[in-house]
C-alpha positions in Angstrom: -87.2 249.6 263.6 -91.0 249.2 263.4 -93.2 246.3 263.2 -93.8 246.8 259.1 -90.3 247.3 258.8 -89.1 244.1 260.5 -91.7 242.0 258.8 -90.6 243.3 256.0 -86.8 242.6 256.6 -87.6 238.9 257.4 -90.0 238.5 254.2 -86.4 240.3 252.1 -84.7 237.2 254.3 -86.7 234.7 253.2 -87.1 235.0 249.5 -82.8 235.3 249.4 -82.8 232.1 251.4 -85.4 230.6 249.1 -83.2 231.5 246.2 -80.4 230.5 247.6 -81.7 226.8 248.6 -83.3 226.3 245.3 -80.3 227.6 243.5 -78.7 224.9 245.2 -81.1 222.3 244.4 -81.0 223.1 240.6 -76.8 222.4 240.5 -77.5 219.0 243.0 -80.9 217.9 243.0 -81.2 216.6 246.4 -83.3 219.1 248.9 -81.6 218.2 251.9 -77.9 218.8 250.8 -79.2 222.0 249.1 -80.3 222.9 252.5 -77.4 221.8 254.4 -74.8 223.7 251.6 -76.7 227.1 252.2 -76.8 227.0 256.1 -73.0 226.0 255.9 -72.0 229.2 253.6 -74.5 231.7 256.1 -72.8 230.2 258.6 -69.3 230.7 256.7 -70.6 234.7 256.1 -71.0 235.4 259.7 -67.1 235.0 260.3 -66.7 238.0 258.0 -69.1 240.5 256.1 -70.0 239.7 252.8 -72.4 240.8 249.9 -75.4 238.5 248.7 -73.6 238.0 245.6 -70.2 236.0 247.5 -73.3 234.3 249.5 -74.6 233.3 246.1 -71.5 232.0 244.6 -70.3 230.2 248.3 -73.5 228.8 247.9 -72.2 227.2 244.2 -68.8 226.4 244.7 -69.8 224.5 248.0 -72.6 222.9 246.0 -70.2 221.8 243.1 -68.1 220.8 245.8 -70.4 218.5 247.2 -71.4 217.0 244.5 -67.9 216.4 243.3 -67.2 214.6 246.7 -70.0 212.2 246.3 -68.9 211.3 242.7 -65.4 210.7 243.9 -64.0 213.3 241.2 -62.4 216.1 244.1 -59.3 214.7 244.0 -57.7 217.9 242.1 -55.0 219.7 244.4 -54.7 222.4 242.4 -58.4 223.8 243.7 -59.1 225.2 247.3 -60.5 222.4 249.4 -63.9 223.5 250.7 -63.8 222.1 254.3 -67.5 222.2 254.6 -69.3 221.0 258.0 -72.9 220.0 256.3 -75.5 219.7 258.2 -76.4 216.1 258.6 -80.2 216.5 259.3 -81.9 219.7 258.5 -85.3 218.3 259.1 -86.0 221.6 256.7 -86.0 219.9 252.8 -90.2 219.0 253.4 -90.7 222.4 253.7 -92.8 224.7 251.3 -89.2 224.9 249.1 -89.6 221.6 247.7 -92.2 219.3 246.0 -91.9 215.5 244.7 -89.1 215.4 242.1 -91.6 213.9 239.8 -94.2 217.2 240.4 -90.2 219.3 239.7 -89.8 218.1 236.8 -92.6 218.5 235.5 -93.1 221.9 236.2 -89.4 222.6 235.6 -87.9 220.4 232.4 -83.8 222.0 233.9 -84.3 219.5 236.5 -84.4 216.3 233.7 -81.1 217.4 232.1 -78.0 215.4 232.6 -76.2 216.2 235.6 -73.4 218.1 233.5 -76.0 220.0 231.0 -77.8 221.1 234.1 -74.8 222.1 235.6 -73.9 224.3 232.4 -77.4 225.8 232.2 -78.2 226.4 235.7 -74.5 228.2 236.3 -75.1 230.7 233.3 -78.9 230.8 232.7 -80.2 230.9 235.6 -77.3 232.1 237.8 -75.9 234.4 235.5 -72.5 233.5 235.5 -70.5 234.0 232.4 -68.8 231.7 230.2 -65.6 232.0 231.8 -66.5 232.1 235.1 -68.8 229.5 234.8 -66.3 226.9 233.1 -64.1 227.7 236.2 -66.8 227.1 238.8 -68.1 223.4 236.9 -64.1 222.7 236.5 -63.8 222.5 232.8 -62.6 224.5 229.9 -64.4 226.8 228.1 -64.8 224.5 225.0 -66.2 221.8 227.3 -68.7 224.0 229.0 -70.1 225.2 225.6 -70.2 221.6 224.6 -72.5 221.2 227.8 -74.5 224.5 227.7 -75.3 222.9 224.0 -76.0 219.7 225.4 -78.7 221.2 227.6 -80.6 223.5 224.5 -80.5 220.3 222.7 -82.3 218.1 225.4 -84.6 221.4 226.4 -85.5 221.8 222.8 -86.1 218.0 222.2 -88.4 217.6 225.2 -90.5 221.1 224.1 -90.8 219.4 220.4 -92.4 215.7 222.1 -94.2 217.9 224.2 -95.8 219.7 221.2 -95.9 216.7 219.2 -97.7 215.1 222.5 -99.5 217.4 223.8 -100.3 220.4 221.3 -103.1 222.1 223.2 -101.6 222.1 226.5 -98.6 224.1 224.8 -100.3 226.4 222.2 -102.8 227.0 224.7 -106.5 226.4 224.0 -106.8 229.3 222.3 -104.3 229.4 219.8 -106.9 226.7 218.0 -109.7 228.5 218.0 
């Protein structure tokens, strides 16, 4: 392998962990748990191959996971347990991947949603999931999931209308008054 080559393999390494963490910092909103959840499923993918795409969900059902544990709602027996061993101090969260929540969510309105709306939007906007398949990763039925995928587009829109209402220039550009 040459020199190009391998720089170029650990830049393709870096952007999928990048997605990966930030993926899992738009389902739980804490940097260092989304760090944690995506060294535990690499770690889970070097006990047997697997493509980026069972990475990528690993990576959600072990952040859903998480954040059902700390709400104190996992008590369902009827879906596999997720033993996960998170690491406790990643020391990595400060890194480039993450600025202050308030600079987030300002640059990125998904992060100001209601835990459940983000959940919804983040699993089948931003993810891709499907309806289906999304419903079964949050743990609700498909009527509840549309009723928080609508929940979401009605904050979203309601925060782009104050927005406009607020700040008209800054969102029709300067231009658009001329």
């Amino acid at each position: 392998m040459t020199q190009q080559s391998a720089r170029t393999e650990e830049a393709n390494i870096e952007a999928e962990l990048d997605r990966l963490t930030y993926s899992a910092y738009l389902l739980t909103l804490d940097p260092d748990l989304a760090l944690s959840v995506v060294l535990t499923a690499l770690d889970w993918s070097l006990e047997k191959p697997i493509s980026n795409s069972d990475l990528q969900r690993r990576t959600v059902e072990l952040s859903l996971r998480q954040l059902q544990h700390l709400s104190g709602a996992d008590g369902d027996s009827e879906r596999p347990s997720y033993e996960a061993v998170l690491y406790d101090d990643s020391g990595m969260a400060n890194s480039k991947r993450f600025s202050s929540p308030e600079e987030d969510i300002s640059r990125n309105p998904i992060l100001s949603l209601d835990a459940g709306s983000r959940i919804a939007f983040v699993l089948h906007h931003v993810l891709g999931y499907d309806i289906e398949e999304s419903a079964v990763l949050a743990d609700l039925d498909e009527k509840g999931f549309r009723a928080e995928l609508r929940s979401a587009y009605l904050e979203l829109a309601s925060r782009q209308l104050w927005r406009f209402d607020s700040h008209p220039n800054e969102v029709l550009g300067q231009s658009a008054l001329v």
